[in-house]
N, C-alpha and C positions, 0 to 999 in steps of 0.2 A: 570299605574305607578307601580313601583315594590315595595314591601312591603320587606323594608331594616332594621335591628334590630341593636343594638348596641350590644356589648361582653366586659365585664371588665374581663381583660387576670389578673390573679394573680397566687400567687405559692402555691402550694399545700399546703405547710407548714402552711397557715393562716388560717388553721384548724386545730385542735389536730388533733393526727394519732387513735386515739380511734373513733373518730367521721367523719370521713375520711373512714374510712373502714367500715361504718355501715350507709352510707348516704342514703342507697336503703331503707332501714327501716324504715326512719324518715317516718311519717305521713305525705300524700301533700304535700309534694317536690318532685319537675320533676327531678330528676337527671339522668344522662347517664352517664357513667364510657369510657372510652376511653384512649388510650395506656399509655399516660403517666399520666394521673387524672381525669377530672370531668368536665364534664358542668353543670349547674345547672340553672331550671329556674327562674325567680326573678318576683315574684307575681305581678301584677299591682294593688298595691296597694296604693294609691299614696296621700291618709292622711293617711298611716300608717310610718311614717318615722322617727317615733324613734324606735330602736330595741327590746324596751318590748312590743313594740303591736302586734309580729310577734308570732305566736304559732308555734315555733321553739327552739333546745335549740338555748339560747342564743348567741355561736358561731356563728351558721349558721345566727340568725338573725341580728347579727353586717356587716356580709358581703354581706346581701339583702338589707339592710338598706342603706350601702354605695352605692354599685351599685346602687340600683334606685335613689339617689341623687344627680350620675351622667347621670341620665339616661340610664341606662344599660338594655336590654333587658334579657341577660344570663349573667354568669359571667362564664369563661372559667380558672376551676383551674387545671395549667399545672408544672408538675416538673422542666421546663425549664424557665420559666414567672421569671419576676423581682419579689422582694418585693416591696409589696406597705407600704409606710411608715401610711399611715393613717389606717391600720389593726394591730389588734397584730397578734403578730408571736410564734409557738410554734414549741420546738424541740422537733425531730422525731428520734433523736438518741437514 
């Protein structure tokens, strides 16, 4: 049986752009950079589901939080992706 993963597709923007371009850095985060943003892997951590039990900043742990709530295996942040209205959003202008 094939070992099938869920992806929460969102827009790059539901990260500050300070923290968006320094996501290689963070401590134990899987991240991969890719043309237009980020994959990012979402820990299975699955009694950690509110976002201050994540030792991440905060940001990042609001959008691991959500994704594994939906079940998300990665979360796929793409400059073309809708907003998701259950994340804040920050501009990048």
């Amino acid at each position: 049986m094939p070992n099938i993963r869920k992806v929460l597709e969102i827009y790059v923007e539901h990260l500050p752009v300070e923290l968006a371009g320094a996501l290689d850095e963070v401590d134990g985060l899987d991240v991969a950079e890719h043309g237009s943003g980020w994959f990012m892997h979402v820990p299975n951590h699955r009694s950690a589901m509110h976002p201050g039990c994540w030792e991440y900043p905060p940001e990042i742990a609001t959008v691991l939080s959500y994704a594994l709530g939906v079940d998300c295996d990665w979360v796929l942040f793409h400059a073309d992706a809708d907003v998701d209205d259950h994340l804040p959003l920050y501009d990048w202008t």
